[in-house]
N, C-alpha and C positions, 0 to 999 in steps of 0.2 A: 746763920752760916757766915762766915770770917772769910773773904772771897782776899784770892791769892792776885795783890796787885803788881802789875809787870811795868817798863820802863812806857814814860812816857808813850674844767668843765664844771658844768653846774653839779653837784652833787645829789643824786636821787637818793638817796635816802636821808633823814633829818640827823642833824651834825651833833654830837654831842661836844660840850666846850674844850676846846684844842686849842694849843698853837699849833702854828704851822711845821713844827717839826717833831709832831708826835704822833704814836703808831699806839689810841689809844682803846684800841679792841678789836674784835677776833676782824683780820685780812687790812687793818687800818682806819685810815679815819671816813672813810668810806666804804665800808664795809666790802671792797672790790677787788683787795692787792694792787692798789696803785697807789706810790707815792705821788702826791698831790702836785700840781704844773704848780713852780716857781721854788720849790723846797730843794735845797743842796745834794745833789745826787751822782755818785760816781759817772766818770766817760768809762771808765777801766775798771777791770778787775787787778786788785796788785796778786803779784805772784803769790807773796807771802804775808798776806793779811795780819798786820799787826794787832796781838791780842793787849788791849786793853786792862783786863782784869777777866778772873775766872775762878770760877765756886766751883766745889761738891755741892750738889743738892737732892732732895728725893725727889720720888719716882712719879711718874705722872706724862700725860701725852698733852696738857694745855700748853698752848702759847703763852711768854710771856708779853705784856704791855710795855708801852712807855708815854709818859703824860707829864708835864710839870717838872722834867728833869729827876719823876721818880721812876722807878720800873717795878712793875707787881709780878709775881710770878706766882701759881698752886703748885703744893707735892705735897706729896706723904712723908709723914715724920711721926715714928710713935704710932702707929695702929691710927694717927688722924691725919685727916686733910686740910692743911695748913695752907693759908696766906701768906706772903713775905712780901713787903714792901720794903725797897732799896734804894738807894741814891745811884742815879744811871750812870752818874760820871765814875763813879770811884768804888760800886757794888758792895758800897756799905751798908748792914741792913738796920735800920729804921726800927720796926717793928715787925713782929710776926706774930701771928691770931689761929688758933686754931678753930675750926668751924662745923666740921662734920666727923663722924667713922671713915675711916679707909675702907675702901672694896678695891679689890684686887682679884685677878683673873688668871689666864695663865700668858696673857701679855704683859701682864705687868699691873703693879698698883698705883693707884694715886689721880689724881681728879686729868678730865678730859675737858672738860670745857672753859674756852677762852674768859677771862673776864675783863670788867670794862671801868674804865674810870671816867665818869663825870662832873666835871666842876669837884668839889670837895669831898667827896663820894664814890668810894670803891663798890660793886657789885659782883658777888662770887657763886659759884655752884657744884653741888658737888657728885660725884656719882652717882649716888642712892638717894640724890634728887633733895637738897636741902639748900635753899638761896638763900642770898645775905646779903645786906646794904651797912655797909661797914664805912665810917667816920675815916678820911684817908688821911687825916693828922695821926689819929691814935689806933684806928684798926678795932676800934669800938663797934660794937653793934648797933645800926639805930633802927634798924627793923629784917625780919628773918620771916621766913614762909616754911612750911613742910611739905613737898609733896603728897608724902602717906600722913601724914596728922589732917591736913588741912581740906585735902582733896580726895584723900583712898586711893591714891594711887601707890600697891605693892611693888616695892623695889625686889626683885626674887634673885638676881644674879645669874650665874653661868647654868644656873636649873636651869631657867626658862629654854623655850624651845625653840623659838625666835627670834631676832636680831634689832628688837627692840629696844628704849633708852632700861626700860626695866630689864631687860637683860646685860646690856654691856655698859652700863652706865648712860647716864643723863649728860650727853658730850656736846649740843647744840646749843649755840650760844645766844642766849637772848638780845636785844635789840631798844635802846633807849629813840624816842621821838618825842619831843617838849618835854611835857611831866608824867608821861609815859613809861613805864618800862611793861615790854611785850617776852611771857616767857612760857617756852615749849614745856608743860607742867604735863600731858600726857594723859590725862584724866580720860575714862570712856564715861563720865557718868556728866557728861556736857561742860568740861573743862579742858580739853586737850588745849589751847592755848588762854591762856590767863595774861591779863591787863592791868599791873596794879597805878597805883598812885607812886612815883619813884621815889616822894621824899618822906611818906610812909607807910606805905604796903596795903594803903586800904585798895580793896578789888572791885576795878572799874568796871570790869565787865570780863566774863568768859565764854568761850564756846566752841563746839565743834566738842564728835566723841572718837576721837581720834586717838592711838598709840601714838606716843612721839617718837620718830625715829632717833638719827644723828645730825642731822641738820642743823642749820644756825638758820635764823630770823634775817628776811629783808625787809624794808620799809620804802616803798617807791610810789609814786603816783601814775597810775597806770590807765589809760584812759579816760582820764580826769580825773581821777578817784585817788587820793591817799589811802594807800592801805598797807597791810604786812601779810608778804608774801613767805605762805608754811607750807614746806615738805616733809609732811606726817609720814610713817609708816605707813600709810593706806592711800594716800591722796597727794596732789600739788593744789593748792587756793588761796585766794585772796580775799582777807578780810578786811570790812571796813575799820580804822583806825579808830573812829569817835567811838563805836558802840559792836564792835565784831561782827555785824553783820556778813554773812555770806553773800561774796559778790559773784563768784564761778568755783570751780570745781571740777579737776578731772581726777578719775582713779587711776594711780601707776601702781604696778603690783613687780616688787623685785622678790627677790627668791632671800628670804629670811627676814625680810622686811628691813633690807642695808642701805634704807637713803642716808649717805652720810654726806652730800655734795651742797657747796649754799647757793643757789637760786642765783643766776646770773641776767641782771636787768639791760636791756639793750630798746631804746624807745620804751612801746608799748608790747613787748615780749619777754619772756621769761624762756631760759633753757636751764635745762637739768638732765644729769647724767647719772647712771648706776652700770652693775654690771650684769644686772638685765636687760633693761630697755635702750641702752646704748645713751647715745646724747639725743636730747630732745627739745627742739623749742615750741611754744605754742605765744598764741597772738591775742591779746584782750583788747576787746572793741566794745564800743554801747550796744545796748540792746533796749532799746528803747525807755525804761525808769535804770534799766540795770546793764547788767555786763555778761559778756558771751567769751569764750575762749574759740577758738580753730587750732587744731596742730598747724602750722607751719612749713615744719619739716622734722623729717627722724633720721639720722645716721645711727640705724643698729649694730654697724660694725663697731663704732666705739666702747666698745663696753668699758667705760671708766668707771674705776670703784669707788676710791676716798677721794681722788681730789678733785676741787675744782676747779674750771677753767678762769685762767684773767684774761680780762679784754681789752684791747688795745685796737682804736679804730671799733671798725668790723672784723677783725677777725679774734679768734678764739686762742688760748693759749694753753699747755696741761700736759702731764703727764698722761702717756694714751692707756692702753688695754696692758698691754706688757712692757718691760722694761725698753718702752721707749718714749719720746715726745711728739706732737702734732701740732700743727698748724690747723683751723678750722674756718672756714667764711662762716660765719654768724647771720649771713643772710640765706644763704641756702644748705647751710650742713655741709658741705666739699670741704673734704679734704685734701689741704693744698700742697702739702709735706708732711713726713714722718720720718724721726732721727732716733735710730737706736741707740744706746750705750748711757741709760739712765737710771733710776730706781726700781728695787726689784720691786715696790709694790705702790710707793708714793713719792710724789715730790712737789714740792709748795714752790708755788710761782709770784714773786713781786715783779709790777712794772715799773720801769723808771725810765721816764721819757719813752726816745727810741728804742731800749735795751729790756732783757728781759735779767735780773738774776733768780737762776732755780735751784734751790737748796734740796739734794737726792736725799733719800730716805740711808745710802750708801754711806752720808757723810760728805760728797761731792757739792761744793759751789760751783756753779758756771754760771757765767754771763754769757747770752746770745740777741741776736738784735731783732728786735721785733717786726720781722722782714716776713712777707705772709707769700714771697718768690720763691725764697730759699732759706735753708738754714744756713746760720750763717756763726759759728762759734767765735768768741771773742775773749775769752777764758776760762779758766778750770782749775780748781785747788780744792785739794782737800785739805776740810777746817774741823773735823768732826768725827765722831763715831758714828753709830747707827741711830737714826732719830726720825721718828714722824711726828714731828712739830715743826709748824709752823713758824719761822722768825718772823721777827719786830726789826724796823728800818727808822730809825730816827737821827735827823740830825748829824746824817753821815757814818754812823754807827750801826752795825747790823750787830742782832743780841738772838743765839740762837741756842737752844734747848739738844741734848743729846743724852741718847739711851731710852732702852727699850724698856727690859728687865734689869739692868743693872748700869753701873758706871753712869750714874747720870750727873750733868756739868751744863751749868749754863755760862756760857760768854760771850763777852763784849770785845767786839775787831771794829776796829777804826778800819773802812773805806776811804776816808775822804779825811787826810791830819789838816788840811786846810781850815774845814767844816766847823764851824760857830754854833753847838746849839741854839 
């Protein structure tokens, strides 16, 4: 695509190679929605976000990346689901790889899950469940998995009858840790998540017979224990990282099997949200060789669907049940405020510093400040059409994805013309 250019804390889970002003997988570079303390970051929202540069592109609900001064993005082109790697300054495209079949719904077609770049090395995935470790010079292949070849796991589509990744696609984003890559593979036949070797695919261990839902992968140390924290369609658990071992295990049971929310780490805690069981934290402690979970606490009035909360302090951040936004103590569940006039069904929240900016599914930006007293607004523009993707914040530059079923556009707005990648 030929993009139309216009005028001028400790991190819990394991880093994959960044600088400091890259946003390089699914929520950043800590998999949290937080731009990372000391990296260039708006005070302000400008009224009229100057746009950068901005493509047509196809259809698809992933995030794009930014890493190395490149930017990856998926879509559908052609009945396939396509890679594009671009130059983020100038939305040049590099190279583009085609890598799966297109699945398409009545949302729309084209791949859902974030992908990640590490050191030299792109990692992609697609709908109907096909991953790829792709050479980020040339978009080469250097190693590829099948869900259904490798493992039996059937892709069925909008047949199915529940709200599994083999129903609406394989949208959860996997999770790099050393030489690690941890990927929601979905298997019931003792592979629901799968552990390869990152730099070539041999499989270090699998387990659990779990459906994958729509979740993405955490990686945290949770009462002494590194592991990866999975929100299957049946369960919330924690595996151990060396060898998958099962370390706890609660069942959450939503209505269609719609965990689509990433596992939000606070200490030795874990919360998750649906639009069943409302939001939910539970508490991992020793148990003498091993580990024990407690609930915490439940606020079942939340019934958040797709998105997750960012955390800032203790307290919680997200679009609520309905077209509005909430405030949350991360310690007890309270809810501390709730502002209506937001996304009718999603909206992605970056933190930055003191400030929140929340991109509405409306096409609305707003910046508010991460104040758990009051809401407190600090701006609002609209930059966009209709979108439930995720933006990428790099480097003073927000790069964000729009369109559902149609008109889909991704662009680059300068926040900050001061800002130095």
């Amino acid at each position: 695509m030929k993009p139309l250019v216009l005028a001028s804390g400790l991190s819990l889970i394991a880093a994959v190679f960044v600088q400091a002003a890259d946003w390089p997988q699914w929520r950043g570079p800590d998999r949290n929605g937080v731009v990372p303390a000391g990296s260039v970051i708006p005070a302000s929202l400008p009224s009229d976000p100057k746009v950068v540069w901005k493509m047509d592109i196809g259809g698809g609900f992933s995030s794009p990346i930014v890493a190395k001064g490149k930017l990856l993005y998926l879509d559908a082109q052609n009945d396939k689901e396509v890679a594009h790697l671009v130059d983020a300054k100038s939305g040049k495209e590099l190279w583009a790889v085609p890598y799966a079949d297109m699945f398409e719904d009545e949302w729309g077609p084209g791949p859902r899950s974030t992908p990640i770049i590490d050191d030299e090395r792109a990692y992609v995935q697609s709908c109907n469940g096909e991953f790829r470790c792709l050479n980020l010079a040339d978009g080469k292949v250097i190693w590829g998995t099948s869900f259904e070849k490798d493992f039996s796991v059937k892709f069925v589509g909008s047949k199915a009858g529940e709200g599994t990744a083999s129903r609406r696609g394989n949208n959860g984003s996997g999770v790099i840790d050393g030489n690690r890559v941890f990927v929601p593979v979905g298997s019931t036949a003792g592979a629901s998540l799968v552990c390869f070797d990152k730099m070539n695919g041999k499989v270090l261990w699998k387990s659990q017979a779990d459906e994958a839902a729509y979740s993405s992968l955490m990686v945290a140390t949770l009462a002494g224990i590194k592991q990866v924290v999975y929100l299957s369609a049946e369960a919330l658990m924690g595996l151990n990282v060396s060898d998958g071992k099962l370390l706890w295990r609660v069942p959450l049971h939503t209505g269609a099997k719609r965990h689509a929310c990433t596992p939000v780490i606070l200490g030795d805690t874990v919360t998750v949200n649906s639009q069943t069981i409302g939001l939910v934290c539970f508490k991992i402690e020793k148990d003498g060789d091993g580990q024990k979970l407690t609930e915490l606490w439940a606020n079942k009035n939340l019934k958040i669907n797709i998105a997750t909360p960012v955390r800032v302090d203790h307290y919680l951040y997200c679009q609520g049940q309905g077209k509005d936004y909430v405030c949350v103590d991360a310690l007890s569940g309270k809810e501390m405020w709730k502002q209506e006039g937001f996304g009718d069904k999603f909206s992605a929240t970056i933190g930055m510093g003191k400030n929140l900016l929340i991109q509405t599914d409306k096409g609305e930006l707003v910046m508010i400040a991460a104040d758990s007293t009051q809401y407190k607004e600090l701006g609002r523009v609209q930059d966009c059409g209709k979108t439930w993707s995720s933006p990428a914040y790099a480097g003073g530059k927000l790069y964000v994805r729009e369109g559902l079923n149609r008109a889909w556009k991704l662009t680059c707005f300068e926040l900050m013309p001061e800002a130095k990648p």
